[in-house]
Backbone bond lengths (Angstrom), bond angles and torsions (degrees), N, CA, C in turn:
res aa  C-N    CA-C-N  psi(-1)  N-CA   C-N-CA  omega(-1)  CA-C   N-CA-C  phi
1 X - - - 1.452 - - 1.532 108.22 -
2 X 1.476 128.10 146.06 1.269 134.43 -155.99 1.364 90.36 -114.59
3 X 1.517 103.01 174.22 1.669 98.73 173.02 1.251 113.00 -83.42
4 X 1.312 136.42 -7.01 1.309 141.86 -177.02 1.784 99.81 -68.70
5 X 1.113 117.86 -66.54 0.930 123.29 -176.77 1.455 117.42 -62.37
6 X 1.604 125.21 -39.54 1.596 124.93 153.01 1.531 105.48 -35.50
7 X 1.281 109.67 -56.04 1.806 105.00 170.04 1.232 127.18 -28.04
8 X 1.212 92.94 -71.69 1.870 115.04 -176.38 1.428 121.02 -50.32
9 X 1.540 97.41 -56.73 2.221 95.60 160.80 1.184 111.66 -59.62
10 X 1.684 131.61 -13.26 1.636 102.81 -160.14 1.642 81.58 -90.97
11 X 1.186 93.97 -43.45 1.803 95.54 -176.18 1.430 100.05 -44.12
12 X 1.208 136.10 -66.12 1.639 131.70 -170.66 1.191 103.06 -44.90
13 X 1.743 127.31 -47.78 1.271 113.65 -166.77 1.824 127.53 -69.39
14 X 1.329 89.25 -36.12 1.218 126.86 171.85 1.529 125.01 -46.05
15 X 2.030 105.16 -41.75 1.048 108.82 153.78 1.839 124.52 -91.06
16 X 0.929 122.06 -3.54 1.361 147.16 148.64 1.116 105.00 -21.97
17 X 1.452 105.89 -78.51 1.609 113.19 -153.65 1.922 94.34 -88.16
18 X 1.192 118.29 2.31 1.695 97.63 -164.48 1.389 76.66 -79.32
19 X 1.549 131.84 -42.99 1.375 122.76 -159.26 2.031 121.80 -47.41
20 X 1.616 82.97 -9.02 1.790 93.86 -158.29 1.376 92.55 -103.69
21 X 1.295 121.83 -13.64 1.471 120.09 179.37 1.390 125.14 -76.19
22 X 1.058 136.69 139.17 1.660 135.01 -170.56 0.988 120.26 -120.00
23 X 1.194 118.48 20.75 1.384 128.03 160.18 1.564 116.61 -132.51
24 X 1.680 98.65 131.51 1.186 101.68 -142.87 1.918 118.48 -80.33
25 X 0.920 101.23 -14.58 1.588 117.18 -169.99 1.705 98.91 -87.25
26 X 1.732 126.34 -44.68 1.310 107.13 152.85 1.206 130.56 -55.67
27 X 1.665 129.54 -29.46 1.085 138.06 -170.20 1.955 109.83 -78.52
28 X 1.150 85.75 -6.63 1.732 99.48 -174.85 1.271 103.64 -101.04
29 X 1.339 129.65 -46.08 1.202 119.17 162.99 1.545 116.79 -78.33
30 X 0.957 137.82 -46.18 1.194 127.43 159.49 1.703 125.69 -19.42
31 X 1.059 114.09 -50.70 1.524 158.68 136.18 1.745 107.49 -4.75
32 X 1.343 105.11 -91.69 1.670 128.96 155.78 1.454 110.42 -27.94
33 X 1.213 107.02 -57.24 1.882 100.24 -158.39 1.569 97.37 -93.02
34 X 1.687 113.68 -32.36 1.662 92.01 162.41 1.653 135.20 -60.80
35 X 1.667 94.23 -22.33 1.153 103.87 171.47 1.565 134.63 -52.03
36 X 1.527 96.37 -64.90 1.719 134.67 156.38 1.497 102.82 -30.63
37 X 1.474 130.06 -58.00 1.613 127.70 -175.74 1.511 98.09 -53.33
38 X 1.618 103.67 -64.23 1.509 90.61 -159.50 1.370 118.42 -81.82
39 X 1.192 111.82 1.55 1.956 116.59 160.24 1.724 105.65 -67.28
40 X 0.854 137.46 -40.91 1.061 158.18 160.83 1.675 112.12 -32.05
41 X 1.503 97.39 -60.77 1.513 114.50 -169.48 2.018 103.68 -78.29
42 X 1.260 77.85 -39.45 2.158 103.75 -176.22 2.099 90.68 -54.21
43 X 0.958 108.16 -31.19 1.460 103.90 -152.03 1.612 100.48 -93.85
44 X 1.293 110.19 -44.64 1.733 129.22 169.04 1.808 78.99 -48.50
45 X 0.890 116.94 -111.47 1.679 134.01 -148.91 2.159 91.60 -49.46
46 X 1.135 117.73 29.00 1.428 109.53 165.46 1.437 131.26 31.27
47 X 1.456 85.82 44.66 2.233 94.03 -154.90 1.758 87.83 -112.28
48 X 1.583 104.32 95.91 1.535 113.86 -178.41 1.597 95.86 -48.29
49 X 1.145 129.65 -78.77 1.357 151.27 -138.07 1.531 99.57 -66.28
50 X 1.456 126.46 -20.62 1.421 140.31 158.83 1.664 103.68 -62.16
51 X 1.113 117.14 -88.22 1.343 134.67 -177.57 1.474 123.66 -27.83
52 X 1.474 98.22 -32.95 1.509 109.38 174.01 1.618 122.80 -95.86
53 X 1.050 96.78 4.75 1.730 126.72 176.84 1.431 121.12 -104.65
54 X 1.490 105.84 -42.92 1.531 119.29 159.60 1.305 112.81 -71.31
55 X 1.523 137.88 -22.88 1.102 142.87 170.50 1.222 132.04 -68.64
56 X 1.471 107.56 -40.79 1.491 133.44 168.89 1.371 109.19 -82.31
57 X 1.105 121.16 -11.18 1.772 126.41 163.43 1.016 116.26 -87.30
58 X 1.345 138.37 -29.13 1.501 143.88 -169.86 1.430 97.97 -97.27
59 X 1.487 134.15 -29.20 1.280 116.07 160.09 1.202 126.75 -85.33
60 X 1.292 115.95 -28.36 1.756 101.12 171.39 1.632 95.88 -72.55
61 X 1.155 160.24 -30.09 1.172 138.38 -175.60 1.603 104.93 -80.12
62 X 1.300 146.81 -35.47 1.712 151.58 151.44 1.541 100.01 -34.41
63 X 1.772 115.82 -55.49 1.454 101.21 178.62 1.639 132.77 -67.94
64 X 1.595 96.08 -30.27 1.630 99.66 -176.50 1.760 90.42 -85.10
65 X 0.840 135.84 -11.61 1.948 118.85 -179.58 1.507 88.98 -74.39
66 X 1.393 138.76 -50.55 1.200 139.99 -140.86 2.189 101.15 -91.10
67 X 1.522 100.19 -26.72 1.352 109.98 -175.45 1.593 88.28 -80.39
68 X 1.189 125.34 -56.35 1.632 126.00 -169.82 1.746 114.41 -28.65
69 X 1.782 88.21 -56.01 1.400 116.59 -177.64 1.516 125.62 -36.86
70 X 1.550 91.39 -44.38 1.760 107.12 -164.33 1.609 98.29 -92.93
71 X 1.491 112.81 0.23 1.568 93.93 172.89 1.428 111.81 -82.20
């Protein structure tokens, strides 16, 4: 196993557990950095249609941490 792929599970796990979290602003960052691994991993393995999915995930989760904030 490469580190790319060490990436990619931590990122999976990472988003794993935000799902179990109940509070929402950890779960948002939690969110982000699982995201970030597997953009990371999406980009190693050259899988456009990944990358642009991990991308669009890491900003709606950047926007709702930042919308949370201002309530």
């Amino acid at each position: 196993m490469n580190i790319y792929q060490v990436l990619g599970a931590t990122g999976l796990l990472v988003i794993s557990t935000a799902i179990l979290v109940k509070n929402e602003k950890t779960q948002n960052l939690l969110f982000i950095a699982g995201g970030i691994l597997l953009e990371v991993y999406s980009i190693y393995r050259n899988d456009v249609i990944f990358m642009v999915l991990q991308i669009v995930f890491i900003i709606a989760a950047v926007y709702d941490y930042f919308n949370i904030r201002k309530k």
